[in-house]
C-alpha positions as protocol buffer text, in pm:
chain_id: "A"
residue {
  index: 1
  type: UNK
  ca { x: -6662 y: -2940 z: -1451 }
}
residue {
  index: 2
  type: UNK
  ca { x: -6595 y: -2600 z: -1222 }
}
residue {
  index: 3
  type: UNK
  ca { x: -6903 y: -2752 z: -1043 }
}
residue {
  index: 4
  type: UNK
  ca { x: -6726 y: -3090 z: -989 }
}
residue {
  index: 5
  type: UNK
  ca { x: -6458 y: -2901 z: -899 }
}
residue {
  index: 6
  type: UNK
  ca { x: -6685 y: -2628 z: -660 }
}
residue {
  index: 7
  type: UNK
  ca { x: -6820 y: -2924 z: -511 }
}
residue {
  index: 8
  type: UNK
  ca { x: -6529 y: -3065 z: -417 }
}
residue {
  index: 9
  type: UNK
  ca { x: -6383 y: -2749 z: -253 }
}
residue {
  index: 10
  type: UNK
  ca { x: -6688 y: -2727 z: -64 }
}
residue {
  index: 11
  type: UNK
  ca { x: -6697 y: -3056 z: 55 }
}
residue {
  index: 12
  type: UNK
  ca { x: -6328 y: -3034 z: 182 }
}
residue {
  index: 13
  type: UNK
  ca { x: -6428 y: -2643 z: 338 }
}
residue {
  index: 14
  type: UNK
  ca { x: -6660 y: -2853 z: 507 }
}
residue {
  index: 15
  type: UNK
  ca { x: -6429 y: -3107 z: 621 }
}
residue {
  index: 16
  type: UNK
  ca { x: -6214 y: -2844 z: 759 }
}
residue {
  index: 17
  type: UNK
  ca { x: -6459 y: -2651 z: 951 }
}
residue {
  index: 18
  type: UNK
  ca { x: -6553 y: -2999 z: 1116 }
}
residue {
  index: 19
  type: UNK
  ca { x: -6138 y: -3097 z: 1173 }
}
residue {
  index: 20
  type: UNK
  ca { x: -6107 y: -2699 z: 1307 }
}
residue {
  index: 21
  type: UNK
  ca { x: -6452 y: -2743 z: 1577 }
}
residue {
  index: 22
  type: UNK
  ca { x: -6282 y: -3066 z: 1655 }
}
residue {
  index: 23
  type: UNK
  ca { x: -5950 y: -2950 z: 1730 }
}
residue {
  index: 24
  type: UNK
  ca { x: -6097 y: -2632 z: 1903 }
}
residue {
  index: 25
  type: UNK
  ca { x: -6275 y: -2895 z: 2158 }
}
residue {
  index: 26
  type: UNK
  ca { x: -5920 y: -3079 z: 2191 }
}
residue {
  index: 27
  type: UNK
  ca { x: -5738 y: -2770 z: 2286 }
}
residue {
  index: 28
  type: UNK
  ca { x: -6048 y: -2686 z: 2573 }
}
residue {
  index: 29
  type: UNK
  ca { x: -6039 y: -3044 z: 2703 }
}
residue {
  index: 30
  type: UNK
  ca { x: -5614 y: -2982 z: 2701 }
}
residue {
  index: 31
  type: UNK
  ca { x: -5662 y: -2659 z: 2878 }
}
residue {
  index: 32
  type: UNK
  ca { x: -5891 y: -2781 z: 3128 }
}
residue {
  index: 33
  type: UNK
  ca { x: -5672 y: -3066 z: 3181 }
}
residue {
  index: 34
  type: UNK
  ca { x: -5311 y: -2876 z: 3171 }
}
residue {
  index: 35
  type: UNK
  ca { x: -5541 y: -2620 z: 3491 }
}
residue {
  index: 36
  type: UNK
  ca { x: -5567 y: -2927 z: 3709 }
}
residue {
  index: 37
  type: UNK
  ca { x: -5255 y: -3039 z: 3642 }
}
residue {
  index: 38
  type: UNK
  ca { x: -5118 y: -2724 z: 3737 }
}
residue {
  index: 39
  type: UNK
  ca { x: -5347 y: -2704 z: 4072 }
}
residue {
  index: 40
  type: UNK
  ca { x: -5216 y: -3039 z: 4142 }
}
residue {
  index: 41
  type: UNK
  ca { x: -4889 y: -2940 z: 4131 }
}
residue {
  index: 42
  type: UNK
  ca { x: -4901 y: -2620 z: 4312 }
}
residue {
  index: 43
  type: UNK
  ca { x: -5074 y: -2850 z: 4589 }
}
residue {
  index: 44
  type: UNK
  ca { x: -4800 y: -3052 z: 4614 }
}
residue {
  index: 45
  type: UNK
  ca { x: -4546 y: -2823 z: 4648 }
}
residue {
  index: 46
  type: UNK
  ca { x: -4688 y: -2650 z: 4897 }
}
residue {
  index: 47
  type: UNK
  ca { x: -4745 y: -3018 z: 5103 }
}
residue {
  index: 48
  type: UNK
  ca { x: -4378 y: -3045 z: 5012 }
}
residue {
  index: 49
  type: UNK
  ca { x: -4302 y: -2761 z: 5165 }
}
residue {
  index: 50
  type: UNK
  ca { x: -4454 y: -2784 z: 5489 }
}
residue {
  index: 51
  type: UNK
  ca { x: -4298 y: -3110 z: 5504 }
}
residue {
  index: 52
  type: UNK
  ca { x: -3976 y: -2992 z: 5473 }
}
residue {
  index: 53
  type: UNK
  ca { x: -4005 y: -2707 z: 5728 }
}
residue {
  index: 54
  type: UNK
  ca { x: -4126 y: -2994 z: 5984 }
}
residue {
  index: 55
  type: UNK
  ca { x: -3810 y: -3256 z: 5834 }
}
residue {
  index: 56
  type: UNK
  ca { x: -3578 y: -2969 z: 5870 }
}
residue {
  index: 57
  type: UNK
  ca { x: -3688 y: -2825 z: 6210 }
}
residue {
  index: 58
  type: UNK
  ca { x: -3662 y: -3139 z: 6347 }
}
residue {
  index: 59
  type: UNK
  ca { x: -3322 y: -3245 z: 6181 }
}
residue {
  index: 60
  type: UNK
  ca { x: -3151 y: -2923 z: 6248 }
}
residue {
  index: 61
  type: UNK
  ca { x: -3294 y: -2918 z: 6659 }
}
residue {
  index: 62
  type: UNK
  ca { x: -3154 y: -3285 z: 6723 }
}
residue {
  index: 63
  type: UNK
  ca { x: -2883 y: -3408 z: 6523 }
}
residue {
  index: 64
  type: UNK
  ca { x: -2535 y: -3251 z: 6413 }
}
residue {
  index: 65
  type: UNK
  ca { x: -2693 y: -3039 z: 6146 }
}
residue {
  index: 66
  type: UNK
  ca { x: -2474 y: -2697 z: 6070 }
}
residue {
  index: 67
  type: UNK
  ca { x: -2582 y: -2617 z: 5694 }
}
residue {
  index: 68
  type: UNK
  ca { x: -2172 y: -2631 z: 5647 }
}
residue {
  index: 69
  type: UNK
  ca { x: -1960 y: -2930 z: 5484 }
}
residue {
  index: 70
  type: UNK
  ca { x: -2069 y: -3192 z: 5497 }
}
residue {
  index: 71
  type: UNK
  ca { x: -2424 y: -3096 z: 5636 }
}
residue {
  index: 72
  type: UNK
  ca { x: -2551 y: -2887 z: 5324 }
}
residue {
  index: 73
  type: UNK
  ca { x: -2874 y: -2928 z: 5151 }
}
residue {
  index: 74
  type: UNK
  ca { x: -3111 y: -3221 z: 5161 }
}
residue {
  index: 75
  type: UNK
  ca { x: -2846 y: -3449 z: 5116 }
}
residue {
  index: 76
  type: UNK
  ca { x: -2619 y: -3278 z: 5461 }
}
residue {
  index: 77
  type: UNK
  ca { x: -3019 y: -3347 z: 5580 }
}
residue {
  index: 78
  type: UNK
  ca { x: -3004 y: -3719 z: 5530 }
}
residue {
  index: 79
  type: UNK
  ca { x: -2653 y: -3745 z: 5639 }
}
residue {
  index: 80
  type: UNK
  ca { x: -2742 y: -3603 z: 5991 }
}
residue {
  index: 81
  type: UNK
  ca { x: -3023 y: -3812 z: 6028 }
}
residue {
  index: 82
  type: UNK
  ca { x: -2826 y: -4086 z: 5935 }
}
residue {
  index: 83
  type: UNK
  ca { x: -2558 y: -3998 z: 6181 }
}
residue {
  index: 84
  type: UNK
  ca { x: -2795 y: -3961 z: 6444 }
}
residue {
  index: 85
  type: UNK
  ca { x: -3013 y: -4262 z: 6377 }
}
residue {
  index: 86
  type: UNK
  ca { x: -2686 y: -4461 z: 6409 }
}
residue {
  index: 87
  type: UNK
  ca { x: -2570 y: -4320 z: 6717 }
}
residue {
  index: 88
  type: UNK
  ca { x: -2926 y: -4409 z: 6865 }
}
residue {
  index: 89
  type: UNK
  ca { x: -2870 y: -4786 z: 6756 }
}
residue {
  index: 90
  type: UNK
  ca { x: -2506 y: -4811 z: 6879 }
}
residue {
  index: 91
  type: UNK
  ca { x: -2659 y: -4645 z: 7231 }
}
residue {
  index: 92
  type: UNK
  ca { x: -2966 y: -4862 z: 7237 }
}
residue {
  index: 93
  type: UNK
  ca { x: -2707 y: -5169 z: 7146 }
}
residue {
  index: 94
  type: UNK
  ca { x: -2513 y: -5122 z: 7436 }
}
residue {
  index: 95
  type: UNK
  ca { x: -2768 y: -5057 z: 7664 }
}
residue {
  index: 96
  type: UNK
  ca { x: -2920 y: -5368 z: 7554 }
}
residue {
  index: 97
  type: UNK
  ca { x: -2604 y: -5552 z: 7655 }
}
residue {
  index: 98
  type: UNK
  ca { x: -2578 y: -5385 z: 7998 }
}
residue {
  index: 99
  type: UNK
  ca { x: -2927 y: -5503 z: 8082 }
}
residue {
  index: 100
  type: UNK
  ca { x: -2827 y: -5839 z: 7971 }
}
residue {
  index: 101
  type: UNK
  ca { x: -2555 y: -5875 z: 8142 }
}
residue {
  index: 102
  type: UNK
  ca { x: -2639 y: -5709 z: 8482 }
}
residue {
  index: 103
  type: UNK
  ca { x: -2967 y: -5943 z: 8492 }
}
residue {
  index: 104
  type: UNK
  ca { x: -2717 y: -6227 z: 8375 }
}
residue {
  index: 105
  type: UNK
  ca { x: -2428 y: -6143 z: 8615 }
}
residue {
  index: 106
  type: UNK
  ca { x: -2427 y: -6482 z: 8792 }
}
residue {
  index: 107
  type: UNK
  ca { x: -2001 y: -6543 z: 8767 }
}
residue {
  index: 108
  type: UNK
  ca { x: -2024 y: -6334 z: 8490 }
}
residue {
  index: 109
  type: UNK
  ca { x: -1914 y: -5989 z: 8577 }
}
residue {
  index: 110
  type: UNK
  ca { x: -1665 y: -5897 z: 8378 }
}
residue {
  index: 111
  type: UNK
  ca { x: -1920 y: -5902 z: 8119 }
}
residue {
  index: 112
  type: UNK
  ca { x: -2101 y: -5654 z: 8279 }
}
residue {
  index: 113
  type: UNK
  ca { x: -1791 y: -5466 z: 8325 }
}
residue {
  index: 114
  type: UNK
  ca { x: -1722 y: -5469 z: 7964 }
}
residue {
  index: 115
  type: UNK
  ca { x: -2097 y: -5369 z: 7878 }
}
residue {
  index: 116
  type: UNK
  ca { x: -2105 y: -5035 z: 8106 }
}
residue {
  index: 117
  type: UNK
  ca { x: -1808 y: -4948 z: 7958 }
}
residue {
  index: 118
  type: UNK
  ca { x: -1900 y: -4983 z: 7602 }
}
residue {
  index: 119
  type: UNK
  ca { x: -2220 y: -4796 z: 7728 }
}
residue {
  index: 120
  type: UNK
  ca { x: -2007 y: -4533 z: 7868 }
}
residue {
  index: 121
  type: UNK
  ca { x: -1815 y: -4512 z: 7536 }
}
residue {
  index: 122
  type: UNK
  ca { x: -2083 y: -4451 z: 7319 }
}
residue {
  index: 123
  type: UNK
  ca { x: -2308 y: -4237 z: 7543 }
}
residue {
  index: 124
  type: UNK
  ca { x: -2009 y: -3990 z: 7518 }
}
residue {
  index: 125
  type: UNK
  ca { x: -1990 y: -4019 z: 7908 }
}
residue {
  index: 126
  type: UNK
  ca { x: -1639 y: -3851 z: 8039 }
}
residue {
  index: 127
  type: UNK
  ca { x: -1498 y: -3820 z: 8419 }
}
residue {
  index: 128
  type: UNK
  ca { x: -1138 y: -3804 z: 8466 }
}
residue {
  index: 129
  type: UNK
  ca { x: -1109 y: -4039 z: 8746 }
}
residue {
  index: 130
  type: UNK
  ca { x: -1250 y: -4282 z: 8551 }
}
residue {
  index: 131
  type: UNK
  ca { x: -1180 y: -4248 z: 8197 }
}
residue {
  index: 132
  type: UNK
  ca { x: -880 y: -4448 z: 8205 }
}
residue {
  index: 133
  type: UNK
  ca { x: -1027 y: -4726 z: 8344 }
}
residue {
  index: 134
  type: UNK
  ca { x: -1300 y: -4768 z: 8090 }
}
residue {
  index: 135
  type: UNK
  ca { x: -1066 y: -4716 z: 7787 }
}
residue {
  index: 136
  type: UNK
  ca { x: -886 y: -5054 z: 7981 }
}
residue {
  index: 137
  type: UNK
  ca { x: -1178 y: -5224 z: 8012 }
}
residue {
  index: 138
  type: UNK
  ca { x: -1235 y: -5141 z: 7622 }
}
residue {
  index: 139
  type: UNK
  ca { x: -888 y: -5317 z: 7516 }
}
residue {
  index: 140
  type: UNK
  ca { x: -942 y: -5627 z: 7749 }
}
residue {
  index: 141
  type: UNK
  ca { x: -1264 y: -5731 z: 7565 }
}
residue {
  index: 142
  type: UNK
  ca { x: -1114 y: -6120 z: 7654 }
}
């Protein structure tokens, strides 16, 4: 019987030693993988961060950018962009229309009138002598 029972404990000693060499080879193959994980990662933030430098120089040279309300963090990023990007449509817009129009003038001019003005609205184009005049061509859109 206590060599039943010897047996037995052997056999499950053995067991264990093969569960512990199998576990040891888990925890390698984990540490291995957990050390490329973490090179991955350390590559990535550092691609993030050049990224950002270039997104921010860029942001900060040509848009409205301050790092004060409302322009803070990546967020006051976006919103500047945003800002900008639409002011680039609305210009392109009434370019657009001013080409149009002056191409298209044929009994048409007030349309063309209309157009530089708009154009001269949203360029941010002031004069004093004529400033006036534009805001009245602005109201008489007709």
């Amino acid at each position: 019987m206590a060599d039943d029972y010897t047996q037995s404990l052997r056999e499950k000693f053995d067991l264990l030693i093969v569960e512990r060499s199998r576990l040891q080879l888990d925890v390698e193959i984990l540490t291995e993988e957990n050390k490329k994980l973490r090179e991955k990662v350390e590559h990535f933030r550092k691609l993030e961060a050049e990224a950002a430098s270039h997104v921010e120089a860029v942001i900060c040279a040509r848009t409205n950018f301050t790092g004060e309300e409302p322009y803070i963090g990546w967020k006051g990023l976006g919103l500047a962009l945003r800002e900008a990007l639409d002011e680039r449509d609305r210009l392109r817009e009434a370019a657009q229309k001013v080409a149009f129009h002056y191409f298209n003038c044929e009994g048409q001019c007030g349309k063309l009138r209309q157009a530089v003005a708009q154009l001269a609205k949203a360029s941010g184009y002031s004069d004093r002598a004529v400033n006036d005049e534009i805001e009245a061509t602005l109201k008489d859109r007709g």
